[in-house]
Each structure stands twice: as structure tokens, then as C-alpha cells.
Chimera marker file (.cmm) of the C-alpha trace (Angstrom):
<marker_set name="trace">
<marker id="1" x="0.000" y="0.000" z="0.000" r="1" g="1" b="0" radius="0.5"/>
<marker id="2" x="1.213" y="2.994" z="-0.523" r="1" g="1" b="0" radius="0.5"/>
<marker id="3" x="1.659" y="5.963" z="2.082" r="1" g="1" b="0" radius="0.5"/>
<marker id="4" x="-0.451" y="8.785" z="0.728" r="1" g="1" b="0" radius="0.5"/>
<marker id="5" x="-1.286" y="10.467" z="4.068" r="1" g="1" b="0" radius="0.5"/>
<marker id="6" x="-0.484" y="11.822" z="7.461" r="1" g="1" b="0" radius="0.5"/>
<marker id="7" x="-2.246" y="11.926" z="10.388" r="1" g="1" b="0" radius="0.5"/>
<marker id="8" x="-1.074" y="14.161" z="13.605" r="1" g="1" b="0" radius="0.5"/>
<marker id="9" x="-2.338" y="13.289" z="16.942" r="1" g="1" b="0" radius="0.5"/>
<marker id="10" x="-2.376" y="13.997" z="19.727" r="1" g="1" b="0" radius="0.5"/>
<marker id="11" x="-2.400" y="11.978" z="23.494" r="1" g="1" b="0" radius="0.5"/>
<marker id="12" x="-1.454" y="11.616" z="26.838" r="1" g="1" b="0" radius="0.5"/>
<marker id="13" x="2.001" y="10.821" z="27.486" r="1" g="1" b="0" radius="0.5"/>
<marker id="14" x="1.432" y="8.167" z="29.375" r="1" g="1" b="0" radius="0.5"/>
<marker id="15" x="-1.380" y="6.303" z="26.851" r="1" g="1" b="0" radius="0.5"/>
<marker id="16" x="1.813" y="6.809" z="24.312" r="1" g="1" b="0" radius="0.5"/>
<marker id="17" x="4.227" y="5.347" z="26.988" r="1" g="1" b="0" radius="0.5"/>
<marker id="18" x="1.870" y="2.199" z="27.416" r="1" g="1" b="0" radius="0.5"/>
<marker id="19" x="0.730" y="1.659" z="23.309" r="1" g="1" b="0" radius="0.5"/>
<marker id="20" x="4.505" y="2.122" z="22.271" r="1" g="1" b="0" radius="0.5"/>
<marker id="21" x="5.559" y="-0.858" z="24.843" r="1" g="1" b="0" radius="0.5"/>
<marker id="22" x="2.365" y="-2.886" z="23.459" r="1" g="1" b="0" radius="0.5"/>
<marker id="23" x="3.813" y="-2.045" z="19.838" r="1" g="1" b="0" radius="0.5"/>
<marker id="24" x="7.337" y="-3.576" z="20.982" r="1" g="1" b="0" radius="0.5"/>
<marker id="25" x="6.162" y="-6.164" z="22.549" r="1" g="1" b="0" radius="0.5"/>
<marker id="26" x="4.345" y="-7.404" z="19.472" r="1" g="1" b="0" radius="0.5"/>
<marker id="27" x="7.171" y="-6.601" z="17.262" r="1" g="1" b="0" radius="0.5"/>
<marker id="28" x="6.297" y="-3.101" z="15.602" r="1" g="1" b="0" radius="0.5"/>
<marker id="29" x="6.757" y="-0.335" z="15.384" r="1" g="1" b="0" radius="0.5"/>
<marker id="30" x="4.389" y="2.339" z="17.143" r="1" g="1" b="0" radius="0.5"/>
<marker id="31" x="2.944" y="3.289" z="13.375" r="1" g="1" b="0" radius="0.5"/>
<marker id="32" x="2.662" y="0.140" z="12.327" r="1" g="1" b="0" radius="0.5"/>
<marker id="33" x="0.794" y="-1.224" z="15.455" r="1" g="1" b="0" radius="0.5"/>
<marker id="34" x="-1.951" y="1.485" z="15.133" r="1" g="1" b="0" radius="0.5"/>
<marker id="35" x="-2.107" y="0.997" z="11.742" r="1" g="1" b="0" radius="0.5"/>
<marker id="36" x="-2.770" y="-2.537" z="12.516" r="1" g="1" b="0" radius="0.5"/>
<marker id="37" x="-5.291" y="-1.410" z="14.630" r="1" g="1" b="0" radius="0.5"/>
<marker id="38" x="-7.155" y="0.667" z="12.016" r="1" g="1" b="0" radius="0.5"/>
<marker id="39" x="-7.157" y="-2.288" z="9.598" r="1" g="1" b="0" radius="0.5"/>
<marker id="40" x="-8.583" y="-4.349" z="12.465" r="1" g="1" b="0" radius="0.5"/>
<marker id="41" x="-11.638" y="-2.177" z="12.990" r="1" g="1" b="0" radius="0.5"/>
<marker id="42" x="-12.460" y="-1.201" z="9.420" r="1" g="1" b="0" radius="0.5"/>
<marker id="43" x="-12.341" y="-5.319" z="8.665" r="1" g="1" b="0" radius="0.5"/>
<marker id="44" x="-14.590" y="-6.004" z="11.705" r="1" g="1" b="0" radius="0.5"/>
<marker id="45" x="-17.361" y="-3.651" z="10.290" r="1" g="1" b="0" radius="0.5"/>
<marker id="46" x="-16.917" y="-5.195" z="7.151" r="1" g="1" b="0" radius="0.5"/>
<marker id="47" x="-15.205" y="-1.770" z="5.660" r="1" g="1" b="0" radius="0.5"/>
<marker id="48" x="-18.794" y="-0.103" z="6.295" r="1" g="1" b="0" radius="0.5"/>
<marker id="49" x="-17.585" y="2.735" z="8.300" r="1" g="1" b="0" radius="0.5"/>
<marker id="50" x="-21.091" y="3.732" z="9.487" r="1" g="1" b="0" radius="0.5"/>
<marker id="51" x="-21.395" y="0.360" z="11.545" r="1" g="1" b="0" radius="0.5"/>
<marker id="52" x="-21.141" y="0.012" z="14.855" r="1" g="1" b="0" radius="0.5"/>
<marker id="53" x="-19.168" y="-2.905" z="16.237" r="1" g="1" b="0" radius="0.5"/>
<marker id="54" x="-19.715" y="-4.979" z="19.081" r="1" g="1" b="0" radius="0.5"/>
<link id1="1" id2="2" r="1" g="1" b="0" radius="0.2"/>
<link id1="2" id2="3" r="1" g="1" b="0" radius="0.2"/>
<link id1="3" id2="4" r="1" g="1" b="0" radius="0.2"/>
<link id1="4" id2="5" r="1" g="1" b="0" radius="0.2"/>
<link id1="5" id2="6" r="1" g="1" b="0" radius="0.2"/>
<link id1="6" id2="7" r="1" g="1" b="0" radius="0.2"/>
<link id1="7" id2="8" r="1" g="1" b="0" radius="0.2"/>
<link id1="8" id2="9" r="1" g="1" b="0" radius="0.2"/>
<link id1="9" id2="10" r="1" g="1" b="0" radius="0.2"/>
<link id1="10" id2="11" r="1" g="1" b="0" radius="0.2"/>
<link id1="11" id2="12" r="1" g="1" b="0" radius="0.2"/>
<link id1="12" id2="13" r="1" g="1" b="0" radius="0.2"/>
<link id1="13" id2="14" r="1" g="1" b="0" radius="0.2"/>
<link id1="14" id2="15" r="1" g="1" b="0" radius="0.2"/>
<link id1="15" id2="16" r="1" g="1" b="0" radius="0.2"/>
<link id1="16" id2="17" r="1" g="1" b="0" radius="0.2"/>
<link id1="17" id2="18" r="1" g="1" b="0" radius="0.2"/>
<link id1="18" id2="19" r="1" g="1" b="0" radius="0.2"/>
<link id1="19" id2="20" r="1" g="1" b="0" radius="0.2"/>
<link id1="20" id2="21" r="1" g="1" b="0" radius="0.2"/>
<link id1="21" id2="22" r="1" g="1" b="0" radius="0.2"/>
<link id1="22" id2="23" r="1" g="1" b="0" radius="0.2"/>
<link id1="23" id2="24" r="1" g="1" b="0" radius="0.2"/>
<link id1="24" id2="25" r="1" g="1" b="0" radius="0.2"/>
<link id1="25" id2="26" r="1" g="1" b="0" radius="0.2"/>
<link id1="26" id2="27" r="1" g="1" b="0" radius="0.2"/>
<link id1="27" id2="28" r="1" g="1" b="0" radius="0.2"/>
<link id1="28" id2="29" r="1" g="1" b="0" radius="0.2"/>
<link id1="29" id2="30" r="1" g="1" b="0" radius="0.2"/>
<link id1="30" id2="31" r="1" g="1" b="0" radius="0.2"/>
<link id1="31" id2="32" r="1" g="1" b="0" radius="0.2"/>
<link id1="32" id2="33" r="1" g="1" b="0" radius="0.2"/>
<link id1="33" id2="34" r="1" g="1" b="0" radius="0.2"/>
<link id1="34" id2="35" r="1" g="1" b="0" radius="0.2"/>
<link id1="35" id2="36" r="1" g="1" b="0" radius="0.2"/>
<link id1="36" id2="37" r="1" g="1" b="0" radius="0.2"/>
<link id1="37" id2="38" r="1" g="1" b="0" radius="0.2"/>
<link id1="38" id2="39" r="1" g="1" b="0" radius="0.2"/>
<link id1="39" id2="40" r="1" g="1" b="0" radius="0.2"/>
<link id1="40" id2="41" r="1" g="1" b="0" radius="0.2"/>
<link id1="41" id2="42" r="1" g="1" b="0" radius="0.2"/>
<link id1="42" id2="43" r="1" g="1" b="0" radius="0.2"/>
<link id1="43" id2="44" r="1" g="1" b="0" radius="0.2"/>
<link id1="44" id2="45" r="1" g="1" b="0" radius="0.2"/>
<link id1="45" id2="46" r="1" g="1" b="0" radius="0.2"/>
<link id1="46" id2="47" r="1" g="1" b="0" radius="0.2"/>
<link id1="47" id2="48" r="1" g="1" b="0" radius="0.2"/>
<link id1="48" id2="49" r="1" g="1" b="0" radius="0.2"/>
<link id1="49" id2="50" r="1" g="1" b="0" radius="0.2"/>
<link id1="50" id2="51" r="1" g="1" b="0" radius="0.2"/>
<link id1="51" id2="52" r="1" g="1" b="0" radius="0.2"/>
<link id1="52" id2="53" r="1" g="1" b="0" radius="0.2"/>
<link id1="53" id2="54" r="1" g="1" b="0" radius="0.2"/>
</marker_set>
């Protein structure tokens, strides 16, 4: 895929302190684990953004 697009946010120190060691532990980097994450939730609504999941 390729990387079109930023996005800036922003959070709590300490909610970055605790994803980035999730991130690491799973073997990724901080992008890539959110990323990941994204993927994960636009799959589980079966890419209909206006669904709510579980």
C-alpha cells in the first residue's frame, strides 16, 4: 500500500508510553501497530464505516 497520508495526533504521554511498549512487545513499530489497529476495525465492520461494532 502505498503511504499517501499523514495523520497528527495527539495523546497523553502516558497512553503513548503504554501503546509504544504494546507495539514492541508485538514486534512493531508504534505506526505500524496502530495501523494494525485501524485495519482491524475497518475489517470487523466489514469496511462499512457507518457500523457500529460490538
Amino acid at each position: 500500500m502505498a503511504k499517501e497520508k499523514i495523520i497528527n495526533i495527539r495523546v497523553e504521554a502516558e497512553l503513548k508510553k503504554q501503546a509504544k511498549k504494546l507495539a514492541e512487545n508485538d514486534g512493531r513499530s508504534l505506526s505500524n501497530w496502530i495501523l494494525r489497529l485501524i485495519k482491524y476495525e475497518i475489517e470487523k465492520s466489514g469496511g462499512n464505516p457507518g457500523k457500529k461494532s460490538d
